[in-house]
VOGU-3710 file (C-alpha; in Angstrom, 3 decimals, decimal comma):
1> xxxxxxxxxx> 115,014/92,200/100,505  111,511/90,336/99,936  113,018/87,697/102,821  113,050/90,862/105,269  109,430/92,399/104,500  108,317/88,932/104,848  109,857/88,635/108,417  108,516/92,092/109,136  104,894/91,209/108,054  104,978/87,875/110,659
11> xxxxxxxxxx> 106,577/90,102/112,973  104,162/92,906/112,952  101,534/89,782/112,727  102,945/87,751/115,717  102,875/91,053/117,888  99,166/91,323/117,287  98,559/88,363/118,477  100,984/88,253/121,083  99,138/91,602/122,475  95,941/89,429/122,019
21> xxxxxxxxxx> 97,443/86,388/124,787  98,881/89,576/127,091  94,926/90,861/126,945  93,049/87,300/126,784  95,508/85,667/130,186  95,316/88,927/132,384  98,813/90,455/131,973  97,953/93,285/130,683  98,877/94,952/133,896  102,222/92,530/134,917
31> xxxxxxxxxx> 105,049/94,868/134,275  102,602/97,999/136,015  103,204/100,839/133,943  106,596/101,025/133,115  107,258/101,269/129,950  109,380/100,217/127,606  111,629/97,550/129,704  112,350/96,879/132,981  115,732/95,370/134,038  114,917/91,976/133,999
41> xxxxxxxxxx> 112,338/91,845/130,998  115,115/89,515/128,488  114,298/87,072/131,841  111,016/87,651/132,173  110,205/86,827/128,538  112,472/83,311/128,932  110,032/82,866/131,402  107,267/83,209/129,723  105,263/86,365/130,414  103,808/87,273/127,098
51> xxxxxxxxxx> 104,020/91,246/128,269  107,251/91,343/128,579  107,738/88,888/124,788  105,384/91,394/123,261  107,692/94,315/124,251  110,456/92,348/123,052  109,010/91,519/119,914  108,361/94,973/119,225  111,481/96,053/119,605  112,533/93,339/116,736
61> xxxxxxxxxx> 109,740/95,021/114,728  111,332/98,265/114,718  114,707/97,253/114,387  113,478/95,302/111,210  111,735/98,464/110,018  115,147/100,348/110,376  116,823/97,782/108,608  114,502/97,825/105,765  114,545/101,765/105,467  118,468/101,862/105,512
71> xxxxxxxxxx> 118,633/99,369/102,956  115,234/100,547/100,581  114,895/104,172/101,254  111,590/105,321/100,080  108,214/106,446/101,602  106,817/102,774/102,193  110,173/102,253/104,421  110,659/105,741/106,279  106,347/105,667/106,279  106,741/101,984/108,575
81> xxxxxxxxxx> 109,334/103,437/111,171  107,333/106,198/111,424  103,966/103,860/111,812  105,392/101,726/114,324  107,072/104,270/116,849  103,323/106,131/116,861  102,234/102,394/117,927  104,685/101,916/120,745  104,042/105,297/121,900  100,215/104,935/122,400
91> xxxxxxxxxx> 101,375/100,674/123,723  102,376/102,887/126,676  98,800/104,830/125,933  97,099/101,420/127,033  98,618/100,709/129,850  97,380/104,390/131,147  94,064/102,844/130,227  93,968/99,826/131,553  95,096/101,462/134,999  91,818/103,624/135,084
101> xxxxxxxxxx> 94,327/107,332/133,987  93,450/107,740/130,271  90,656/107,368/128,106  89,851/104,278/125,909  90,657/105,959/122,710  94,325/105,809/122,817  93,687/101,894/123,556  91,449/101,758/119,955  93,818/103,829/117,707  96,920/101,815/119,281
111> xxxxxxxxxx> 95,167/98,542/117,527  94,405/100,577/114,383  97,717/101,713/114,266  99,354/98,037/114,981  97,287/97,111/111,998  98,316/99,966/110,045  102,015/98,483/110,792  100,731/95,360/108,745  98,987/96,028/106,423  101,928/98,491/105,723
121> xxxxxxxxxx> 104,224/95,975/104,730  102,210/93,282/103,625  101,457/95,979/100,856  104,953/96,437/100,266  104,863/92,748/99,716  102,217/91,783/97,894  101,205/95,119/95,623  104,666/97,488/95,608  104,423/100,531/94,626  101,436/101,234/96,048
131> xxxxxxxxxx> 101,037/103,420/99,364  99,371/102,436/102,096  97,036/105,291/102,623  96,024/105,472/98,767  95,396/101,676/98,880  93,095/102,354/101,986  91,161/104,935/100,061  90,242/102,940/97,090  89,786/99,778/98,914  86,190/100,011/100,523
141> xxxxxxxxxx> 86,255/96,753/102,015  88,826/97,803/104,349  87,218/100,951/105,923  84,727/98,906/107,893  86,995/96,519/108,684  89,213/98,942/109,885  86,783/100,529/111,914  85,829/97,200/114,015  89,203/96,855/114,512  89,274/100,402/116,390
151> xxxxxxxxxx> 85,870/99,843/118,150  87,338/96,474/119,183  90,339/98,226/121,032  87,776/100,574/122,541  85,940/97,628/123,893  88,819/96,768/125,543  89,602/100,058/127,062  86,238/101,219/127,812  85,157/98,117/130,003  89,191/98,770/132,005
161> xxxxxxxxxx> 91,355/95,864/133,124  89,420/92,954/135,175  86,216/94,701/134,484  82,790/92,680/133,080  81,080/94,665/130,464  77,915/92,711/131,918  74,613/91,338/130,248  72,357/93,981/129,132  69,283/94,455/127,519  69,713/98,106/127,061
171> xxxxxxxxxx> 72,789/99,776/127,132  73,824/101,614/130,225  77,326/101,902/131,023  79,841/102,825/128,611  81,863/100,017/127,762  78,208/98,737/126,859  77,614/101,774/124,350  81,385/100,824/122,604  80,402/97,407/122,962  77,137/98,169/121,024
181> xxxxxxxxxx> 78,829/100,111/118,474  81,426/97,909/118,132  78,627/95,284/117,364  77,371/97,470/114,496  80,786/97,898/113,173  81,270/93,969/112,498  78,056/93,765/110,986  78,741/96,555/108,766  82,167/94,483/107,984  79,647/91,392/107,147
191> xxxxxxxxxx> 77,287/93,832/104,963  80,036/95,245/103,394  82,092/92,170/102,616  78,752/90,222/101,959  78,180/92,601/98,993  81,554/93,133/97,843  81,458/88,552/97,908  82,630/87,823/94,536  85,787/90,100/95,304  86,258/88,615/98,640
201> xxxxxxxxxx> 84,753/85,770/99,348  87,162/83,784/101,969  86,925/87,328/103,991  83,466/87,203/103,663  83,189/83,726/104,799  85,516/84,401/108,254  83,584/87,813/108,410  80,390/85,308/109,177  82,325/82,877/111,475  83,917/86,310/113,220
211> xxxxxxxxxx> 80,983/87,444/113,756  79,665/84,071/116,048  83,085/84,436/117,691  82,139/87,894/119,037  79,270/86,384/120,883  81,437/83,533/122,686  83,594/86,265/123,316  81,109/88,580/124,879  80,331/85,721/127,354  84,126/84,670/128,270
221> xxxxxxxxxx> 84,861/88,270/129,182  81,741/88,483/131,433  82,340/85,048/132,914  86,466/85,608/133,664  86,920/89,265/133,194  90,383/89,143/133,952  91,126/86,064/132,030  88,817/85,602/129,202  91,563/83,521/127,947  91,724/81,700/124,142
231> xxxxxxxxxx> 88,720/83,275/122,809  90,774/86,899/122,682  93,748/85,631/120,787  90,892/83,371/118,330  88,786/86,726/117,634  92,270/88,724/117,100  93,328/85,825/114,122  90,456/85,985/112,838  90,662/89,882/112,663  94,075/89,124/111,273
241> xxxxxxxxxx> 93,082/86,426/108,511  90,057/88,935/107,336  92,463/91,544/106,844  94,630/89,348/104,942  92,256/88,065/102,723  91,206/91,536/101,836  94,567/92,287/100,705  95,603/89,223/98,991  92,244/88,962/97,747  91,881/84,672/98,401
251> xx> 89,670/82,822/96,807  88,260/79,103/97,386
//
């Protein structure tokens, strides 16, 4: 059982990133917005096209989650499926956004939600027993850094597919308000992990590095707005290996 919440943690992992390479190479938009498959997408993943893996990989995800609640039936299990058909229902949310016809909330609480999905089970591997929204509660560091993670998905959704947020020395458009706010959110993260350092101090320490990546990635999505390319899928591990060091708590 252990050996399938482990594959469902890299899973739910591997899909976060793999969103991050659909978002950071400009295929956000390949399939249009038809959603879940098209007829061809087994072929289209063999091929390469990391929109139509991601989709694929999900599906794996919530096969796995099945699996796991069949075979362990309790609130952790039924509380995953649950979790990750809410995330593919707002992954079809995004594309909406990214084509200009909904707003860029649904693109923010689909990346809360796909990190909901992981931290879900990598509670139910490393601290059993205990549920993910009481864990959330009585950790603080994980409020801010849950928050960024939102913000960041609203950055995404507020600037639209293709679209520069720009240089600015005062905010004037609104992707450059969400991008402000979003900026305040990962300094809060640093703050918040910076005092909470003897607890955390590896997440502390990529909090700081995280932080620098923002800025190089502010400047790749203004330079190739369509393509900011590796700097998306860098900031989205790092997001990934903060999170994880909250949880398991690593130490130097």
């Amino acid at each position: 059982m252990a050996g399938l919440v482990l594959s469902e943690v890299i899973f739910a992992a591997a899909l976060i990133m793999l969103g991050s390479i659909v978002e950071g190479f400009g295929f956000g938009l390949a399939l249009g917005t038809q959603w879940p498959y098209t007829r061809n997408i087994l072929l289209l993943t063999l091929r390469g096209d990391p929109e139509a893996a991601h989709r694929v990989l999900a599906t794996a995800v919530g096969l796995c989650a099945v699996a796991l609640a069949i075979l362990d039936p309790r609130y952790e299990t039924f509380l995953g499926v649950g979790l990750i058909v809410t995330t593919a229902l707002f992954g079809m949310g995004t594309l909406y956004v990214l084509a200009g016809k909904a707003p860029a909330f649904v693109h923010g609480t689909h990346g809360l939600l796909a990190y909901s999905v992981f931290l879900n089970y990598l509670l139910l591997l490393s601290h059993p027993g205990i549920g993910l929204f009481t864990y959330i509660e009585v950790t603080v560091a994980l409020h801010s850094i849950l928050f960024a993670i939102f913000m960041g998905g609203m950055v995404t959704g507020g600037r639209g597919f293709g679209i520069p947020i720009e240089p600015f020395l005062h905010p004037q458009k609104p992707s450059q308000w969400i991008f402000v706010v979003h900026g305040l959110a990962a300094l809060i993260v640093v703050g918040t992990l910076g005092w909470l350092s003897p607890l955390y101090p590896i997440a502390f320490a990529l909090a700081l590095l995280q932080a620098a990546v923002g800025f190089f990635l502010f400047y790749a999505v203004n330079l190739k707005p369509k393509t900011p390319g590796i700097m998306v899928v860098f900031h989205q591990i790092m997001a990934l290996l903060i999170t994880t060091a909250v949880v398991l708590q690593w130490r130097f």
